[in-house]
Structures are given as structure tokens and as C-alpha cells.
C-alpha positions as CSV (number, residue, x, y, z in Angstrom):
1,X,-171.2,43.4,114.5
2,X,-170.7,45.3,111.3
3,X,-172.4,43.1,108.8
4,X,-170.4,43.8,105.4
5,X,-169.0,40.2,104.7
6,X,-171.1,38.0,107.4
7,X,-173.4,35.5,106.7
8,X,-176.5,36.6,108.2
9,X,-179.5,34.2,108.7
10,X,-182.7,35.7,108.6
11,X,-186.4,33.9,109.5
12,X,-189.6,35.2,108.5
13,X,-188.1,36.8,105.9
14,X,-190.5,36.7,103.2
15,X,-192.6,40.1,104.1
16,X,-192.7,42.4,107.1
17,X,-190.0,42.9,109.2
18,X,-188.4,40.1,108.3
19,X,-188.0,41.5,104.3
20,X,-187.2,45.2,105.4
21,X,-184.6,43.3,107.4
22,X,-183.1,41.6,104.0
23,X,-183.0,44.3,102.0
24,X,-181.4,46.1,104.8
25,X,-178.7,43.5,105.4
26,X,-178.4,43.6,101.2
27,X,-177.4,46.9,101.2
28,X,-174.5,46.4,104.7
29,X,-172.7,43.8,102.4
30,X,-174.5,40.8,104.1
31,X,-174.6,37.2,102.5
32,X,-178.0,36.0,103.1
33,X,-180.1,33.0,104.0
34,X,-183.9,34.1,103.3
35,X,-186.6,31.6,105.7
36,X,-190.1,31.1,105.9
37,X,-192.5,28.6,105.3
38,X,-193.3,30.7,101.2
39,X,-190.6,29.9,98.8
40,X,-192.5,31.6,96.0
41,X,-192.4,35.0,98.2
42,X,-188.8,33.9,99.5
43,X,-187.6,33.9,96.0
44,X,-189.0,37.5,95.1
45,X,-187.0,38.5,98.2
46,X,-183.2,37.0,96.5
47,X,-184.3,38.3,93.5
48,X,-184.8,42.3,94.9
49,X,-181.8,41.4,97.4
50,X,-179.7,39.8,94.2
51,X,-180.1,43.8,92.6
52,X,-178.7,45.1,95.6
53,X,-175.4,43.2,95.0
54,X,-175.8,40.9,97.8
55,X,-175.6,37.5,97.7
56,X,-178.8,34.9,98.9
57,X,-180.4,32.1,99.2
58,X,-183.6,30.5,100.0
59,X,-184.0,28.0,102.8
60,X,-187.7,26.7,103.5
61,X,-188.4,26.6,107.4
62,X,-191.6,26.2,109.3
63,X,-190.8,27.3,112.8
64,X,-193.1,24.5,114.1
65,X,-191.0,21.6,112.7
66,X,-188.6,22.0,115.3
67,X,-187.0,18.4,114.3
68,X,-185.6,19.7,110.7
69,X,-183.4,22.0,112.2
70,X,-180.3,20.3,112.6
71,X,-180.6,19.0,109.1
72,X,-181.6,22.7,108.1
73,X,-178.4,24.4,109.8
74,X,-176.2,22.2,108.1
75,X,-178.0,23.2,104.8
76,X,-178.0,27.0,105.6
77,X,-174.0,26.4,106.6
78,X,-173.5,24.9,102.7
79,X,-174.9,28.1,101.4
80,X,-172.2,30.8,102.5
81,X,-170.3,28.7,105.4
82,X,-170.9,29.0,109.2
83,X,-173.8,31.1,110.8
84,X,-172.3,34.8,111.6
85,X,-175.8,36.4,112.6
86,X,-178.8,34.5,113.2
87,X,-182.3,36.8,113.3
88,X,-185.0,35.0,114.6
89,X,-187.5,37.3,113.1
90,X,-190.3,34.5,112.5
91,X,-193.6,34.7,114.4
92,X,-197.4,34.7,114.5
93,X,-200.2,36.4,116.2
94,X,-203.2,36.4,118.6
95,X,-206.7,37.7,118.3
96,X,-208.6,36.2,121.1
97,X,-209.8,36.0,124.6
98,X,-208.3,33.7,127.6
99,X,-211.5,31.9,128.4
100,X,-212.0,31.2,124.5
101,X,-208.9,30.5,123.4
102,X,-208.5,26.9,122.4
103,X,-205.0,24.9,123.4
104,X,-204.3,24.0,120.3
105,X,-204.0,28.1,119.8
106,X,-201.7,28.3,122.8
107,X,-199.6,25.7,121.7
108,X,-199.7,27.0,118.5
109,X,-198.2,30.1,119.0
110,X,-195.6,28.4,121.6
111,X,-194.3,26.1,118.9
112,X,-193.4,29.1,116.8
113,X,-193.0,32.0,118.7
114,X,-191.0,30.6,121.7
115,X,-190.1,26.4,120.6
116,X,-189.2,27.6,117.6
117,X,-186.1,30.3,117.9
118,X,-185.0,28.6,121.2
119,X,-184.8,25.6,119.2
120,X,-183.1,26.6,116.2
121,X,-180.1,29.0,117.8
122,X,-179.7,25.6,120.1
123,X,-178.8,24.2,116.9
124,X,-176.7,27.4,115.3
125,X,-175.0,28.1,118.6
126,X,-172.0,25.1,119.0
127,X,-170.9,26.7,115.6
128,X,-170.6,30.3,117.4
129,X,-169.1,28.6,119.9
130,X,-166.4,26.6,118.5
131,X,-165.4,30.1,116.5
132,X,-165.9,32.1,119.8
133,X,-167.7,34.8,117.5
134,X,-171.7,35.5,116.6
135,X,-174.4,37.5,117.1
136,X,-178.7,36.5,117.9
137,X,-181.2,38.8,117.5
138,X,-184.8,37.8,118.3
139,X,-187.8,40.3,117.0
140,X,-189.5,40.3,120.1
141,X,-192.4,42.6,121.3
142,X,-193.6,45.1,122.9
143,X,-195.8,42.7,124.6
144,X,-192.9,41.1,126.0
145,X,-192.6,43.5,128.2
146,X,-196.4,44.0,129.4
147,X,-199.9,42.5,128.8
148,X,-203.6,43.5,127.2
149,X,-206.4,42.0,126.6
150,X,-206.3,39.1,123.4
151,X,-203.2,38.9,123.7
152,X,-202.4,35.8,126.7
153,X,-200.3,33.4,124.6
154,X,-198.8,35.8,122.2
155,X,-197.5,37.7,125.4
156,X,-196.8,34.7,127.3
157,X,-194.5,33.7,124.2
158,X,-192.9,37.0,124.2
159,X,-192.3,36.9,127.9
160,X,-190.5,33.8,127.6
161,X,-188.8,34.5,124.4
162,X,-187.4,37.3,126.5
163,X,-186.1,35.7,129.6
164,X,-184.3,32.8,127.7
165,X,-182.4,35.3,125.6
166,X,-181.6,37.3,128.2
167,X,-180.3,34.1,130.3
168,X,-178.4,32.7,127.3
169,X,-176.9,36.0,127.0
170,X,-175.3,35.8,130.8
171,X,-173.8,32.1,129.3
172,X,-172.1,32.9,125.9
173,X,-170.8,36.5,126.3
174,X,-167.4,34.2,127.5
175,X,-167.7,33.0,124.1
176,X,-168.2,36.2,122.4
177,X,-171.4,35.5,121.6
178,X,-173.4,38.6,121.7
179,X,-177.7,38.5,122.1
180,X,-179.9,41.5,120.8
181,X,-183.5,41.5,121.9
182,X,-185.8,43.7,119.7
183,X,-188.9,44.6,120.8
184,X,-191.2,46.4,118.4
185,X,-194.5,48.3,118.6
186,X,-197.0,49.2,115.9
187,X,-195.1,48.2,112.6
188,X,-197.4,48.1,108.8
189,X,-196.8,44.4,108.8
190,X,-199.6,41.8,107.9
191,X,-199.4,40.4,111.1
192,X,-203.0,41.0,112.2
193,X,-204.1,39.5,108.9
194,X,-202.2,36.0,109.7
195,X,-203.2,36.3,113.5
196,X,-205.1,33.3,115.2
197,X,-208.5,33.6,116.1
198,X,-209.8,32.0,119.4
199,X,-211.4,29.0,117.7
200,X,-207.4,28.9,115.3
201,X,-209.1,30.8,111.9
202,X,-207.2,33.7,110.7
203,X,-208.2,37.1,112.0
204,X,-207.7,38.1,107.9
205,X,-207.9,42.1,108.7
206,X,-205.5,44.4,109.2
207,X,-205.6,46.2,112.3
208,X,-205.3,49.8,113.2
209,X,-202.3,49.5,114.8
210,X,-200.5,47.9,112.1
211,X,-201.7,50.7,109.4
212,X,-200.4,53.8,111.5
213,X,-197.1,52.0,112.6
214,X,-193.8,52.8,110.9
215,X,-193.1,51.0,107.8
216,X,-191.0,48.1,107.9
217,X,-188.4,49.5,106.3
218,X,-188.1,52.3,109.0
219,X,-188.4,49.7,111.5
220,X,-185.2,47.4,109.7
221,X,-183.5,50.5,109.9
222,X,-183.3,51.1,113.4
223,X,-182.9,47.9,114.0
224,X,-179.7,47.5,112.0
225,X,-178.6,50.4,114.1
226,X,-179.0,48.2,117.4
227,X,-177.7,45.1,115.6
228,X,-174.5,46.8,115.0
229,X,-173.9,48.5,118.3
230,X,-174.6,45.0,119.6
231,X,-176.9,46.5,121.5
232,X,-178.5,44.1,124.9
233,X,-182.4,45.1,124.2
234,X,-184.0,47.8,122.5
235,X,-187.8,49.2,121.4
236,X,-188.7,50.2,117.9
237,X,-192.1,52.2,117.9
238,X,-194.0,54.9,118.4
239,X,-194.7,56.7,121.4
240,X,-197.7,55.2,122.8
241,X,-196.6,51.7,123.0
242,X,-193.1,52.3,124.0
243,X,-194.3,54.7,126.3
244,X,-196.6,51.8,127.7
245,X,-193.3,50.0,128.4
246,X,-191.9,52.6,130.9
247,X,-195.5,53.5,132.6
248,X,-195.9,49.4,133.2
249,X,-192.0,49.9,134.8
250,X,-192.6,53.0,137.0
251,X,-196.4,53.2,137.5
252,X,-197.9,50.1,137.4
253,X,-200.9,50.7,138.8
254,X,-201.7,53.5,136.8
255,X,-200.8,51.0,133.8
256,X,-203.2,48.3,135.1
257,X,-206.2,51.1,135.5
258,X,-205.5,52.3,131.7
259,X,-204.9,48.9,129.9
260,X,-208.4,47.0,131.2
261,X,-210.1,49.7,129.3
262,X,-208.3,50.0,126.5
263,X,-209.3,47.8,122.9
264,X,-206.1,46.5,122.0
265,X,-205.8,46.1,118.3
């Protein structure tokens, strides 16, 4: 999927991965549809993405309100026409025990880091269908691949993120629907600083995993490589987390011993 000319929709677009991801697409030719919940930062976004010589707009989504999205397809599609490639790039984060955890927390982080990009490519995908052409990417994790400690609901939504992409890949590739699963590591995002406490208060520090991870622009930029080698799944990171993801694979007991002890962070 060379993105020069497509209309690619982007969630979570307003900082982190999600903006690298803009800018990135910008530069490939892309018309863009910037989401997240910030239209102020959204609009800072088009502006740099505008001096590029690419073409944007701003949609307003909260991944939670999984009811506006039909209404908020047919809005992106009256931007720059039918839904090309669809990033669901949106997310949030966990800082917190099991046994502390509050439900509303798990829920939480269910509504809009599983509900909410299951949801909204159920709504983008008829249009794919119908023109027997598309592309999703979902920014998964690393931890959707293996566990640690506060981390339960944000692992468990990256787990299942990761098996209903992979399943809806098996059912569209007739269609010519292609599904790319990202799963990044340790990336200089403010994720950590938005992350949900135990009690559902922001963790409001940055964590330091987050300050020596690659920037998110070296993280777009390998993931516009996978994008447009259409690529099935793929790990952006350094060594020690993706590394984690092939010692969980081929020693897991050895993976187990190392990961109780370790602080995650």
C-alpha cells in the first residue's frame, strides 16, 4: 500500500506516535484525517502537515463513544472520499496492580483500547469491501505479546486487540483487505503521563522507558516501512523488549523467572 494519493485515517493523532505517523504520511503524498479527543493539538498537527504539502483535516473522536462512529465515518468519508488506510493508533495506559485496580479502570481501558478500534474499522470496513481495496493498521504492543506486573488490563486489551485483527485478517484478504499489526516497545511518547492509576488518576510522570525509547519519529518511520510492505505483524523497539518477545516464545520459563522480578515501567 504505497500511500502517495490515499486517504489515510489516522487516530490518536494529536502527539506521539500517532503525530510522527502524520507527518510521515504528509511527506508519502497521503490525504489525511487527524483524530483524537484535542482539537486544539489536532489543528497544530494540519497546520505542520498543511507545510508539508499534504492535504488534512481534523475529525474529533473519543475512542470511548463507540456510538458516534457511524456518523463520524461518514464525516471523515466527506473530507477526501472513502477510507484507503485506517490506523487505529489511539490508546491509553496502565499503572497499577491487579488486586487494586478498580473496574471502572478495566473497562476503561477496554472501551478504548480494544471497543474502540474493533468498533470503528466495523464501521470503515463495508466501504473496503464494496471497493475490494484497504489497508488497517492497529498500534498494538509489545505487551500484546507477553505480560508484567501493572500492566493486567492494558495487556489484556492488547492481547485481544491482537487476536481480532489477526482473525479479521483470515476474513477480508478475499476482499483485498490487507491487516498490519504494530507492536511497539519503549517509544518517547507521553503515554506514561496519561496512564491510569489503580484508583483511575493519571500516573502524570514520564517513565524511564518512555525517555530512553526511540523517538516517535523513528518509530513512524519504521512503521511506514511495514505499512507499505503490507506487512502481517511487526515489532518497533529496542532490544530488550523485543527481545522479551522471542524469550516469552522459546523459553518461557526462563521468561516467567525474569519478568516477576523485574519493575516494569
Amino acid at each position: 500500500m504505497e500511500p502517495k494519493g490515499k486517504t489515510a485515517w489516522i487516530t490518536g493523532a494529536s502527539s506521539g506516535i500517532g503525530e510522527g505517523l502524520a507527518y510521515a504520511m504528509a511527506k508519502a503524498g497521503a490525504k489525511l484525517i487527524l483524530s483524537a479527543r484535542s482539537a486544539d493539538k489536532l489543528e497544530e498537527v494540519k497546520r505542520k502537515c498543511a507545510g508539508l504539502g499534504a492535504t488534512a483535516a481534523v475529525l474529533q473522536l473519543d475512542m470511548s463513544d463507540h456510538e458516534s462512529f457511524p456518523e463520524k465515518v461518514k464525516e471523515a468519508e466527506s473530507f477526501c472520499g472513502p477510507i484507503d488506510i485506517l490506523v487505529n493508533n489511539a490508546g491509553i495506559g496502565q499503572r497499577g496492580s491487579a488486586v487494586e485496580t478498580i473496574p471502572e479502570v478495566d473497562k476503561r481501558i477496554m472501551d478504548v483500547n480494544f471497543f474502540g478500534p474493533i468498533f470503528l474499522t466495523k464501521a470503515v470496513l463495508p466501504s473496503m469491501i464494496e471497493r475490494k481495496s484497504g489497508q488497517i493498521v492497529i498500534t498494538s504492543s509489545v505487551f500484546g505479546k507477553f505480560g508484567g506486573p501493572t500492566r493486567t488490563a492494558y495487556a489484556a486489551s492488547k492481547h485481544a486487540v491482537q487476536g481480532w485483527f489477526d482473525c479479521l485478517r483470515s476474513e477480508v484478504h478475499k476482499d483485498g483487505i490487507t491487516v498490519t499489526v504494530i507492536c511497539p516497545g519503549y517509544i518517547r511518547t507521553n503515554i506514561s503521563l496519561h496512564a491510569l492509576e489503580a484508583d483511575g488518576s493519571s500516573h502524570n510522570k514520564l517513565d524511564k522507558g518512555q525517555l530512553k525509547g526511540m523517538t516517535p519519529d523513528e518509530c513512524a518511520a519504521k512503521m511506514m516501512k511495514v505499512i507499505r510492505k503490507n506487512k502481517s505483524e511487526a515489532y518497533v523497539g529496542g532490544f530488550v523488549e523485543v527481545g522479551a518477545v522471542y524469550l516469552k516464545r522459546f523459553l518461557p520459563g526462563l521468561f516467567e523467572r525474569i519478568i516477576r522480578n523485574v519493575k516494569v515501567n
